[in-house]
N, C-alpha and C positions, 0 to 999 in steps of 0.2 A: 363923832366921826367914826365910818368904818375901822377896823384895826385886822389886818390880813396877818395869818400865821405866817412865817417864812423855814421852810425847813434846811437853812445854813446851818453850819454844824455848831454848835454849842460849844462852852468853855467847856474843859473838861478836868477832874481833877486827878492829878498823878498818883493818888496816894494806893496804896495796895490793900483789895479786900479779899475776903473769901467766902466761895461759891460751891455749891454741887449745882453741875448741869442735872437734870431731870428727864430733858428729851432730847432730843435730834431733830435737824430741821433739813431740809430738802440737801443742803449743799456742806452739810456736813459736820455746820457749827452745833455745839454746845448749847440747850437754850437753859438758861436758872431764872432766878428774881430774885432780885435787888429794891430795894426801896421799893417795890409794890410796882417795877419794871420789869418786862420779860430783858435778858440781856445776854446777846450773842456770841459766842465766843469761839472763835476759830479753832478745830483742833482738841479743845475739849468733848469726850464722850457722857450717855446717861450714866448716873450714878459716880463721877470722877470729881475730886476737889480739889479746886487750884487754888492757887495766888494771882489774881488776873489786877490787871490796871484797865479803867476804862481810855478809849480812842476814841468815841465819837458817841455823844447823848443828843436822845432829841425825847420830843414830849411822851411819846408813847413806847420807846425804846432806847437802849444802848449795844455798843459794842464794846468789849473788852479784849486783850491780850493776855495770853496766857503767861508769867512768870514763873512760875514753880508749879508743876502738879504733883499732888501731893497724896494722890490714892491712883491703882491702876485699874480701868474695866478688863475684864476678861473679855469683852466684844474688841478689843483692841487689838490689831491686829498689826504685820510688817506691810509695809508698802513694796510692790512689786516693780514697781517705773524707780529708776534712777532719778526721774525726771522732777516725782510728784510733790507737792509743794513751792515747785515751780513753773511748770507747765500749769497753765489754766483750764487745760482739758478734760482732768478727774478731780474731783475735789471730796472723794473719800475712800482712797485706798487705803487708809490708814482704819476702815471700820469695816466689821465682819460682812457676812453678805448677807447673813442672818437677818444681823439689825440694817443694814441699809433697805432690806425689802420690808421689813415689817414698818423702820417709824416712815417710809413716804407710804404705807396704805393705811396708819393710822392717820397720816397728814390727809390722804385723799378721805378717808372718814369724817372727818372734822369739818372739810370745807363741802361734803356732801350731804353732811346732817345723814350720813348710809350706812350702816360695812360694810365694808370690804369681801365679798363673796368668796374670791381665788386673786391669786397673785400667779401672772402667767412672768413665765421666764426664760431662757438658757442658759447658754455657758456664760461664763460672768467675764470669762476673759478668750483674747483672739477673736469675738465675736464682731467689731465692726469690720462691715466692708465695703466703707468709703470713707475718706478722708480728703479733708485738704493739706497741702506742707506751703508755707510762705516759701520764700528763697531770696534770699539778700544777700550780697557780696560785700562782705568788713574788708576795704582798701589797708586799715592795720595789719589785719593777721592774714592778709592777699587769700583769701578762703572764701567757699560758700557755706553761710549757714541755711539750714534747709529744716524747716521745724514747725512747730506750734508758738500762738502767742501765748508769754506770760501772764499768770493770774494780773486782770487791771493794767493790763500795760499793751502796747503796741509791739514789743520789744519782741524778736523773736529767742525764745526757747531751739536752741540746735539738739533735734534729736536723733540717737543713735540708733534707742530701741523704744517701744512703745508695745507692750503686751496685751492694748485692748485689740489694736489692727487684727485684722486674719492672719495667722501666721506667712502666709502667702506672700502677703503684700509688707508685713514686716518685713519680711526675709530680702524683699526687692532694697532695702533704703540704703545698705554701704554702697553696691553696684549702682543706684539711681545715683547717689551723691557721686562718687568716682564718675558715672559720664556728665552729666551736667557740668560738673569742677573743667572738664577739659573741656568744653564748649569755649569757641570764642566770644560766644554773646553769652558768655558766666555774669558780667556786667549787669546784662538786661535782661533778666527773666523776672518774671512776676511768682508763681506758685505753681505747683504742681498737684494733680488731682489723680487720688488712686482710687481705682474700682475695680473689687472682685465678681463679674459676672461670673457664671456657673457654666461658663465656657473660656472660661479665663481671664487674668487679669489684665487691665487695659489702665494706660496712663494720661492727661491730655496736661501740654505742655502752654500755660500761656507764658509768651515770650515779647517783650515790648518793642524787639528790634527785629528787623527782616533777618531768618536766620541765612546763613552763608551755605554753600551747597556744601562746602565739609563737616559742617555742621549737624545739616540733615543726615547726611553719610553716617558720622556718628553716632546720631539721635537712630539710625532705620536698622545699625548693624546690633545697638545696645537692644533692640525691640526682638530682633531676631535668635538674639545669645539667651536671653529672658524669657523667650518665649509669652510674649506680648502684645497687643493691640495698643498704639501710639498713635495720637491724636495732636495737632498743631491748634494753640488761638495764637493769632497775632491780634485779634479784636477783641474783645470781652464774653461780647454775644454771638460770636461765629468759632464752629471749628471745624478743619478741613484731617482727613484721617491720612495718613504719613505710610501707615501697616499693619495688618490684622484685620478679622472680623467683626461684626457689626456684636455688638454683645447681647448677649439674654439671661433668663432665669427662667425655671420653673417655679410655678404655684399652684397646687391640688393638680397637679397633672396637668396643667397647661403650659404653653413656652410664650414667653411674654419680652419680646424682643422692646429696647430701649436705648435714647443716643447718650453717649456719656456726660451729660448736661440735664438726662432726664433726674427726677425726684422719683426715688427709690428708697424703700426702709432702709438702714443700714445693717438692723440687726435682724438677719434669717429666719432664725430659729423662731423668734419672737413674732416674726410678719406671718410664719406660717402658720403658727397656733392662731394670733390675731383671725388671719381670714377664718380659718377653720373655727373657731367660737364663735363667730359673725354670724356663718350658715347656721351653726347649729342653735344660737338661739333666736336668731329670724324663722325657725323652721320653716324652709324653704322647701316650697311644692310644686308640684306641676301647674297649678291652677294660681299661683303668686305673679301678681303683676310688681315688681321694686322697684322702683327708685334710690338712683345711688348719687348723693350730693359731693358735688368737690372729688369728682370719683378718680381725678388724674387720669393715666393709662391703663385705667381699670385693672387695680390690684384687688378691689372685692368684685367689681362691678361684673369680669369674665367669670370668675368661679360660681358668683350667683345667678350666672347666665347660664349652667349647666344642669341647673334645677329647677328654675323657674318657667313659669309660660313666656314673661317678657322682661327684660330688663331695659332703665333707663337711665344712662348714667350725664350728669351734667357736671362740667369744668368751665374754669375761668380761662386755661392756658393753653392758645389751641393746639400747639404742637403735639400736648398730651391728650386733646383730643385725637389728632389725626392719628397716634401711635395706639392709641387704643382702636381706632377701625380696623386700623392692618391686623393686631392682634388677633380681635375675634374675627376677622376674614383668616389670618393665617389657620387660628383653631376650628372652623368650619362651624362659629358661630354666629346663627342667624335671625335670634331673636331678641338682640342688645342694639340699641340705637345711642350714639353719645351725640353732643349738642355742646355748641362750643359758648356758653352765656356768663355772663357777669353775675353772680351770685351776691353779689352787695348792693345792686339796683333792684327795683321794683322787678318781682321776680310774677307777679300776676297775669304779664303780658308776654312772660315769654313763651315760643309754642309747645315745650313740654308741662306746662302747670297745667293746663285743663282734664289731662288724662286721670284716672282715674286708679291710683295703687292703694295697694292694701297692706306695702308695708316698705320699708324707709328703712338705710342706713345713709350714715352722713359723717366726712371725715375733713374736717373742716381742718385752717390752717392755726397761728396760737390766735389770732383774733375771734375764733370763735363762730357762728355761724347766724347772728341777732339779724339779718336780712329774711331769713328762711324759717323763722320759727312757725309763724303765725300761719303760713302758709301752710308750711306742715301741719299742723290742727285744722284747717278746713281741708287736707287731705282724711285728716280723719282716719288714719292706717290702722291695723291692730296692733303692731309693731312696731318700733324706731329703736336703732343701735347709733348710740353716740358713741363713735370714738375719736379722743382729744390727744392732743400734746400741749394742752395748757389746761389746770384742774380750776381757775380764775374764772373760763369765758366757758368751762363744761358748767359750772356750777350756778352763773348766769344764767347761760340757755334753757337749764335744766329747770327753772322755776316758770319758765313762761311752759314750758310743759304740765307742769305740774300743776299751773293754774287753770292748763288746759283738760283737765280730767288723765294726765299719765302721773303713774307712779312708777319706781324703779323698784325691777323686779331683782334683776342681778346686777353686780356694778364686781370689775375687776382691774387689779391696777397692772399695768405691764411693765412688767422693767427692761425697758427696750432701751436703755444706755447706764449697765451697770457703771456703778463709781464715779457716777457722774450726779447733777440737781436737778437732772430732766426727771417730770414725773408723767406720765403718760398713764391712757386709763380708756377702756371703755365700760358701759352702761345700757342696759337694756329697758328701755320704756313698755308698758304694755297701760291699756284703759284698765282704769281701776272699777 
């Protein structure tokens, strides 16, 4: 009879051993061995030895708790957030910036069989500029808590301060808690979403209950004192604008207008270097026909439309198709067509495959982009830029390449959510 593994957590035994972590793993933990296990450990740094107690064993791994540490790293660092350790949003402010960039692009080296080339970066803090904040009303302490969720929990974290935000939109959150708190529908609000466009900051309020017209009052005079763009959902997937202007950004010199619902990098600094390595190792020319996969609102797709003879960009979401037409109509670009198609179906038939490019980026979502591989090899480009936010479905994808005659020429990790276990990365293909 078959006999199936079941990964239910194991007995575990209480008793206390001791460990040096050796590496770092994406989110922050400790990794050693144990018994001839790799074994995780929260909080522990490379080169530190604790007194840990295992929490949870399985066949090819455990987790451990730290009880006594008993050496310090010098990568060891104070934590900036009041919050950290409990908020689930950073999970290594407690480690240098040093070592957080280098052990995820030795992690991204490992699972690329590559090095690591360059590690692109910014400011490591004040850099995001979007957020979500939950908002729940505790009938005990008759309060709004307005925050992040807990590490593993649903539970919300009330935050005061938060040092990754833009200081911008930091600086919005006692003034945002004080008007929402005097709302009559404090009861019914869902979350609140903040975004730093490069014309200012804008908020969109989902709210569960029809707001009251003193309400709004409230809500349009807080937007006005803030100097802000305020947005209403009373639906999930609709929002109606309360005051203020439409938002945008600039990228290489273009203005790239967007609705606050659209998907936008959060971190700046890192999106503009991103595009800007893009071009520059696509060498992009007058006589370049690209293809730009999963292109969104064309965040590459416009800038490589100013160098190219043609660009073509395709997306699954049509909204951000139709915001990328306006775009290059707004920029007086006229030789980008975008195409609103399913990139997980047979993509042979749709009417941009037949054309004829000679070189490929592609910024697929974490599942990766296994619809479009194959395709892309009887495009045959000289060129393809993988850029991922999962290093799992790049490393996937990247073998049906590489079976296909590409090798990677340059591969670069981006740390586009310092202090955080996102590892993001692009990779340049070229025929070997």
């Amino acid at each position: 009879m078959a006999q199936f593994y079941s990964a239910k957590r194991r007995n575990t035994t209480r008793d206390i051993i001791t460990v040096t972590a050796d590496d770092l793993d994406p989110f922050g933990q400790g990794v050693a061995r144990h018994q001839g296990k790799a074994l995780f450990i929260a909080g522990l740094l490379p080169g530190e030895t604790a007194e840990v107690t295992l929490t949870e064993e399985k066949r090819q791994f455990a987790h451990a708790r730290v009880k006594k540490r008993l050496t310090h790293s010098p990568e060891r660092v104070t934590p900036a957030c009041p919050h950290f350790n409990v908020c689930g949003g950073c999970q290594q402010q407690h480690v240098s910036e040093t070592l957080q960039q280098s052990s995820k692009a030795r992690a991204l080296a490992r699972m690329m069989h590559q090095p690591v080339d360059e590690i692109i970066s910014g400011p490591t803090w004040g850099y995001r500029r979007r957020a979500r904040l939950g908002l729940n009303f505790a009938p005990r302490k008759q309060s709004l808590q307005m925050g992040f969720r807990m590490a593993g929990s649903n539970d919300l974290v009330d935050v005061h301060h938060c040092p990754i935000l833009a200081p911008r939109l930091e600086a919005l959150l006692p003034a945002l808690r004080d008007c929402l708190s005097d709302l009559h529908a404090v009861r019914r609000l869902g979350h609140v979403e903040l975004v730093l466009a490069d014309n200012g900051p804008l908020i969109v309020l989902r709210h569960l209950a029809p707001l009251s017209e003193a309400d709004r009052e409230k809500l349009e005079r807080f937007s006005h004192s803030e100097q802000l763009s305020l947005f209403l959902a009373a639906e999930s997937d609709k929002i109606a604008q309360l005051n203020g202007d439409a938002p945008w950004y600039e990228s290489d010199g273009l203005r790239l207008s967007f609705s606050p619902r659209d998907f936008i990098q959060v971190n700046d600094a890192v999106n503009q270097q991103m595009v800007a390595r893009a071009i520059d190792w696509l060498a992009v020319n007058a006589q370049d026909r690209v293809l730009d996969l999963f292109c969104g609102m064309g965040n590459f797709t416009l800038p490589l439309a100013r160098r190219a003879q043609e660009v073509v960009g395709v997306e699954g979401v049509a909204a951000l198709v139709e915001k990328g037409r306006e775009n290059a109509a707004r920029n007086g670009l006229q030789n980008v067509t975008f195409w609103h198609e399913n990139l997980e179906e047979d993509v042979t038939r749709q009417p941009w495959a037949a054309a004829g490019f000679n070189k490929v980026l592609l910024d697929p979502a974490r599942a990766g982009a296994p619809g479009v591989m194959q395709h892309i090899l009887r495009l045959a480009p000289e060129k393809v830029v993988y850029v991922s936010c999962n290093p799992t479905t790049l490393a996937r994808d990247s073998d049906a390449l590489r079976a296909g005659g590409y090798q990677i020429t340059r591969l670069a990790m981006l740390d586009m959510f310092p202090h955080t276990g996102h590892l993001e990365s692009m990779a340049l293909f070229e025929k070997a």
